[in-house]
Each structure stands twice: as structure tokens, then as C-alpha cells.
N, C-alpha and C positions, 0 to 999 in steps of 0.2 A: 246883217249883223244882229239885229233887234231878235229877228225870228228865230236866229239860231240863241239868242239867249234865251228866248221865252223857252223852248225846245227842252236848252237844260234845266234851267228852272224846273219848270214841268215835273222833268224825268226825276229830278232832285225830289220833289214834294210827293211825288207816287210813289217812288221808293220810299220813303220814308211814311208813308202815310199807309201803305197796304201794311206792314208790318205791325205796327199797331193797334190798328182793327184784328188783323190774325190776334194779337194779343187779347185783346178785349171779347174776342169772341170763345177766345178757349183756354184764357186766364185760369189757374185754379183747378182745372179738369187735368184727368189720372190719365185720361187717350191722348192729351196734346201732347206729351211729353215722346219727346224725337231720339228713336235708336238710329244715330250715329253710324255707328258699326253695321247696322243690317241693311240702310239702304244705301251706303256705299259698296258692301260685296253684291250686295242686287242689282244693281245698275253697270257693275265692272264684268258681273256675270254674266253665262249664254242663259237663253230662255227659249220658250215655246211658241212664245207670241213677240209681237214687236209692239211693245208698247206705246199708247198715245201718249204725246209730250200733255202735260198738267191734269192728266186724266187715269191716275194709275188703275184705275178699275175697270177701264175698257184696253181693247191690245188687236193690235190687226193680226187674225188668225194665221197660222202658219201649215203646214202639213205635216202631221206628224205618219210613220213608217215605218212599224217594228214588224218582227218576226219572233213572234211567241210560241208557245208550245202545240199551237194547231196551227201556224202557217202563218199567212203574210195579213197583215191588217193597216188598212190606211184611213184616216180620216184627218181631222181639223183640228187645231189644240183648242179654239171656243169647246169642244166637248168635255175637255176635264178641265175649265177656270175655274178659279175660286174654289177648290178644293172636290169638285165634283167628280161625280164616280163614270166612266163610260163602259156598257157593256156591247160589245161586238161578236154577236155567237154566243161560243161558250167560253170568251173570255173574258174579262173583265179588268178595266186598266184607272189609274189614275197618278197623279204626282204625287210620289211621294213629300209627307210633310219635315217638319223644323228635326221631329225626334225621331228620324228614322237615319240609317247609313244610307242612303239613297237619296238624301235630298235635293228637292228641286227637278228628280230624274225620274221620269214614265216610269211605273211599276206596273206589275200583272201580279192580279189577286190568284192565287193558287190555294186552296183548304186554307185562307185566312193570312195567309203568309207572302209576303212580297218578294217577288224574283225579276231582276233585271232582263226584259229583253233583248233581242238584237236589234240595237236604235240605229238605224239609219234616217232621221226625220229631217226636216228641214229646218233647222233653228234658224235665231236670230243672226247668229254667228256666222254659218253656213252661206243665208239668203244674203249679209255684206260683202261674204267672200263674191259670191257670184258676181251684185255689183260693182265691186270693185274690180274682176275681170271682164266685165261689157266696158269698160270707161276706159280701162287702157288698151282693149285692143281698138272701141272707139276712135279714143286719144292718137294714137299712130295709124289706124288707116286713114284718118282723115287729114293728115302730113301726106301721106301716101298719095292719097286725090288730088290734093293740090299739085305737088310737085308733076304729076301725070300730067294733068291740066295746065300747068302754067310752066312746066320748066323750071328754068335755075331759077326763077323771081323770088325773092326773098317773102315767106307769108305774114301776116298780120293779122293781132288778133291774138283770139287764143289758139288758134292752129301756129302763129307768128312763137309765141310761148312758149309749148312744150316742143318745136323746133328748136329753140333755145338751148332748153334744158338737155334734150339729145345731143345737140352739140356742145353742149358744156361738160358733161358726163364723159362723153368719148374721147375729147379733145385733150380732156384735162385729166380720165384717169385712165380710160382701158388703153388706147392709144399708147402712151409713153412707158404702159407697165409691160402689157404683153407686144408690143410693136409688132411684128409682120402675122402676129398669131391674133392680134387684135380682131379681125372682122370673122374668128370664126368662135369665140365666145363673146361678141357684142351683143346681139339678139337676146342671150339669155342674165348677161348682168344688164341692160336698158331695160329690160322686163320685171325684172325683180327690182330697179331702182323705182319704176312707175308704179309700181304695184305695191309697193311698202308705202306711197307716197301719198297714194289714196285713199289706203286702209287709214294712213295715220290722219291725214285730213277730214275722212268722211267719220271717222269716232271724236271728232270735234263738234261735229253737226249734232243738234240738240235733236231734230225732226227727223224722220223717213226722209230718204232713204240712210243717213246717217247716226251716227250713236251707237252701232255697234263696235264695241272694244276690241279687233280685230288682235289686233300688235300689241294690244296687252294682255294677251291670251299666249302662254308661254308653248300651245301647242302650235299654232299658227309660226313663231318666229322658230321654232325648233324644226320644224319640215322646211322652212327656205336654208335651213342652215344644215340640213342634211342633203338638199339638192347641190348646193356648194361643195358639200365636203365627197361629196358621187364624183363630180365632175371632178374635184382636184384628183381625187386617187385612180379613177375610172380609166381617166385618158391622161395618166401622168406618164410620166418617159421614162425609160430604163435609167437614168442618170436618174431621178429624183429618186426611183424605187429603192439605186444600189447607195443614194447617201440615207435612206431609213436602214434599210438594213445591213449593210459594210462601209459605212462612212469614213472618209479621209481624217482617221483618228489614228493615235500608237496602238498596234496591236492590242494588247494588255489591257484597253478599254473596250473591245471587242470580243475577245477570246482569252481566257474560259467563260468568262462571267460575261455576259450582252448589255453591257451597261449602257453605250451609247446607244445600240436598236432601240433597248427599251425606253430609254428616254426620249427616241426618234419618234418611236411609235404613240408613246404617251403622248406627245408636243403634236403632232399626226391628228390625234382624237381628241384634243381640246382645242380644237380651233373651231369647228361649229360649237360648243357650249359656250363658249367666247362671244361669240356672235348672237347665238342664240340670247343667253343671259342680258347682252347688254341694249339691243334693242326693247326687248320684252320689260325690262326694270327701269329706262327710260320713258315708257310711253305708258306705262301702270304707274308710275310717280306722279307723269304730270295729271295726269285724268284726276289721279286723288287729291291731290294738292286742290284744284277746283273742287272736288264736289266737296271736300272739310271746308273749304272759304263759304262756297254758297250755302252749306247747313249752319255757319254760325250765323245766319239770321234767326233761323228757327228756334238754335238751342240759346239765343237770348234774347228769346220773344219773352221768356218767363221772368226778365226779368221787369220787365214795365215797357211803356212803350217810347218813354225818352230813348232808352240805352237799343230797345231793339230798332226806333229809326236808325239811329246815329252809327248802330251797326249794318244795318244796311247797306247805308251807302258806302259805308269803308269795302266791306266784304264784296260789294259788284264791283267797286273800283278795281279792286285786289284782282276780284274773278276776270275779268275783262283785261287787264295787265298781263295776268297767267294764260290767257287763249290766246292773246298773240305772240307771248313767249312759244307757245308749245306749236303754232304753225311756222316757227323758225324754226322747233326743233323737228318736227316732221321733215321738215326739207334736209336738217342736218342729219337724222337717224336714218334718212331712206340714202341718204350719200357715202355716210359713213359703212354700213353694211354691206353698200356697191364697191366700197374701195377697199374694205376687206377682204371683201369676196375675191376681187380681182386679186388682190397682193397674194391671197390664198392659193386663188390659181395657178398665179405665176410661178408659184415653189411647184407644183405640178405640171410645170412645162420647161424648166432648166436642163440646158442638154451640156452633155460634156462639151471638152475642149477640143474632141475632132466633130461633132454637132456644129461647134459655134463657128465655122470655117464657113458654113453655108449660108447664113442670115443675109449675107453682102446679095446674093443672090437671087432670094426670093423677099426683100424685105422693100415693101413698096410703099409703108408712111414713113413720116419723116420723122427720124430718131431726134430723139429728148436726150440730150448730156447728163448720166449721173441715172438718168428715171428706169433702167433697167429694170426687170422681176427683183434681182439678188438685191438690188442698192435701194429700192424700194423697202424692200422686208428688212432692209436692216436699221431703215431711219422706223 
């Protein structure tokens, strides 16, 4: 008990005591003064390099990939840091800066003039995604292993864990929603719940391999939410296709005027934006929420070094409050999107009332009272 107070103590008297020193050391100077706004969209942003945590001026090189106006060119983003020029052949390339339409993005100098190539590079962004698909397919072959290896025995551990969570997921949402249709889009909503669940957990991580803002990159949650909205219309049923387009409405909301299609079809096409939006605006919220807590150290360093201790330690409290909030909400935003997805599905797999004769048939989990596709979407 002793050691755990010196501990805090400690951590209490660091924190408060680096701040101050920052203060005294850059008190009064025109450079200390902290834009707010640009290293938060910096940090939320994709980049070229992956940068070292407390080290902004070094960044672990990435590969960059374009296809400019004489062919393919590969090298290393260390060649254009810090605003420096790369010439490869007879092209010439760099990042664009602050005052250009192209910020932040490889350009090709052409007669003095900047032209965007075809970037296929390997950003930050990119080299997380990848991570985060080695971890989950990791993650379930090695469920996989055991179970080969040991049979039914229940595993332990973190293999014992994300066994867990697959059975908590299927048991409790694809199961009861799509019943006997269950195991043949399990595979693809387990995947996209583990795979949301990483991105959001590993953009919590300050260090390599973590810190890239995967899910709060509104292009990353827009492509699983177009894979969703594929699968509902792709392989939906002639019942779901004939309630968008001639639904059990009075004529006269039909014909002349298509007001029920069109609003079938509209309702149809906002169901991944739905999705898309709401993951994307949850996991960009919380990221910023942290980084404005941890910059009011900085932005009231200026103002002496009582008030920037004292702010200190409020702001990591704060910070450290806010990152366990937000790995409850990763779990909640990778569940919530999986239970969408599925409810989503389920309207893409409702069969008429001579369909439903057959379910007795071939339906071999065991039915949930009430948890239907339809009774589903309608709570």
C-alpha cells in the first residue's frame, strides 16, 4: 500500500512538475504558442510516415507508389520529409504544403505546376488496415487450433476471450435475427464485428502498431457499410425486392404516382449512410475529446506554471477517464454495426407466406420468441 502511494504521489509531482518547466522554458516566446486546430486534424489525419510517439520530427518510413506521367515510381516517404523535394528520372515529386488544394498529398512537379498522381502508396492508414486484418484472421485461426487440438474443452486465456465474444455475438444477435439463414452470413458479420473492434481499439494505442484513426476515417466505415448494403440487396428474396417495388399498400400509393417504391428505395439507400455516419462520428468524437483534454496542458502552460501544473493533472485525469470510456465504446460501436448489419440483412431475406411454410423444415437453431428479422426491425 505504501509503494502504491509513493507511485501516485510520484506520477502526481511529474505531472505537475514537467509542465512547468515546459513553461519556463518557452514562457514568453512567439514558437511556444500551440495551434490547437492543426495538430488535432494532424494526428486524426492519414499520412506518409507513421510517426514516432514524442518525437514529431522523426516517423517510421512507409512506401510510397504512384503512377505519374512516365510510369510507375516507388520509393520511401523519408524522401520527401520535412518539405523536401524527390526527383526520380524525369520526375519530380513532393507533399504538397499548407497553401496548396492538394495538402498533405504527393504531388508531381510538371513546368512548375502540381498535378496529383495515381497514389496508390502505403499510408498510415492503409499499413493499420492491414494490421488489423493479420489480428483477426490471427484471432480466429487460433480458436480454430485449439478446438482441432483439444475438442469441445472450453479454452482460456485470450483464445478462452474472443471464443467468448463469437459466442456472445452469434448467440445473442445473428442467431435469433436470421435463424436457420444464421450460419450462412455468420462468417461475414463475425468479421466485420472483429475487425471494427481492432481498428477501434488499436486507434487508442499511442505507439506502433497503433494510433492510426482507422473508424474515424469516414472512408474506411463507408466501404463496410457498402459491403452490408451488397449483401442485403445482392442475395435479397423476391419477397423483399416485390415489398420495394409493389408493396402491400392501397393501390393509389403506388400507381400513378410511385410513392411507396420511392420511398422503399430511398429507406433501401440510407441504411448504409446510417451506419456509415454513425460509427465514423462516434469514434472521430471520442479520439477528439482526448486530444482537446491533453492539449489544455499546453494551451495553459502560458499561463504560469501554478495554473499549467494544476491543469495537468485535471486534463490526464480527464484523459485517462475518456480512454476507458471509449474501449467500452469500441466494443459498443463494433456490436452495434454488427447488429445492424444483421437487422439490415434480415429485411434482405423475408420470404412470403408460402416461403414461411418451410423454415419448420430446414431450421436447425433454436428459435427465439418475438427475435424474428421483421420483429427485430421493428423494435
Amino acid at each position: 500500500m505504501k509503494k502504491l502511494l509513493a507511485i501516485i504521489l510520484s506520477s502526481v509531482f511529474i505531472l505537475w512538475a514537467l509542465p512547468c518547466m515546459a513553461a519556463e522554458a518557452h514562457g514568453g516566446e512567439e514558437e511556444g504558442k500551440v495551434d490547437a486546430k492543426e495538430i488535432i486534424f494532424e494526428h486524426l489525419g492519414d499520412r506518409y510516415g507513421w510517426e514516432v510517439p514524442f518525437c514529431h520530427d522523426k516517423s517510421i518510413p512507409l512506401p510510397i507508389i504512384l503512377w505519374g506521367h512516365d510510369g510507375l515510381h516507388c520509393f520511401m516517404s523519408s524522401k520527401v520529409e520535412h518539405g523536401r523535394t524527390y526527383v526520380d528520372g524525369d520526375a519530380t515529386f513532393r507533399v504538397a504544403g499548407a497553401d496548396s488544394e492538394h495538402k498533405g498529398k504527393i504531388v508531381e512537379i510538371i513546368d512548375g505546376k502540381e498535378y496529383r498522381p495515381w497514389d496508390i502508396s502505403i499510408t498510415k492508414n492503409v499499413l493499420g488496415l492491414f494490421i488489423a486484418v493479420v489480428l483477426v484472421i490471427w484471432s480466429i485461426l487460433d480458436v480454430a487450433r485449439w478446438h482441432k487440438r483439444n475438442g469441445y474443452k472450453a479454452p482460456r486465456k485470450f483464445t478462452g476471450a474472443i471464443e467468448t465474444l463469437i459466442t456472445f455475438v452469434y448467440d445473442g444477435v445473428i442467431r435469433p435475427t436470421l435463424k436457420d439463414r444464421a450460419m450462412k452470413f455468420a462468417p461475414y458479420l463475425l468479421t466485420v464485428f472483429f475487425f471494427i473492434l481492432y481498428m477501434n481499439l488499436l486507434g487508442l494505442i499511442v505507439v506502433f502498431p497503433g494510433g492510426a484513426n482507422l473508424t474515424g476515417n469516414i472512408a474506411v466505415t463507408l466501404v463496410l457499410s457498402v459491403f452490408t448494403f451488397l449483401l442485403t440487396n445482392v442475395i435479397g428474396t423476391k419477397h423483399y425486392w416485390k415489398e420495394i417495388f409493389w408493396p402491400d399498400v392501397p393501390l393509389w400509393l403506388k400507381f400513378p404516382l410511385p410513392i411507396m417504391p420511392v420511398i422503399e428505395i430511398f429507406g433501401a439507400l440510407t441504411k448504409p449512410a446510417a451506419l456509415t455516419v454513425r460509427l465514423f462520428a462516434n469514434m472521430l468524437g471520442g479520439h477528439m475529446i482526448i486530444l482537446v483534454l491533453t492539449l489544455l496542458i499546453f494551451i495553459f502552460a502560458a499561463m504560469g506554471p501554478a495554473v499549467a501544473g494544476g491543469m495537468t493533472v485535471i486534463s490526464v485525469g480527464f484523459s485517462v477517464f475518456m480512454l476507458l470510456i471509449d474501449v467500452l465504446v469500441s466494443f459498443i460501436q463494433a456490436y452495434v454495426f454488427t447488429m445492424l448489419s444483421t437487422i439490415f440483412i434480415s429485411f434482405g431475406q423475408e420470404r412470403g407466406h408460402d416461403e414461411g411454410h418451410d423454415d419448420g423444415g430446414h431450421h436447425h437453431d433454436k428459435p427465439v420468441a418475438g427475435s424474428d428479422g421483421h420483429h427485430a426491425a421493428t423494435v
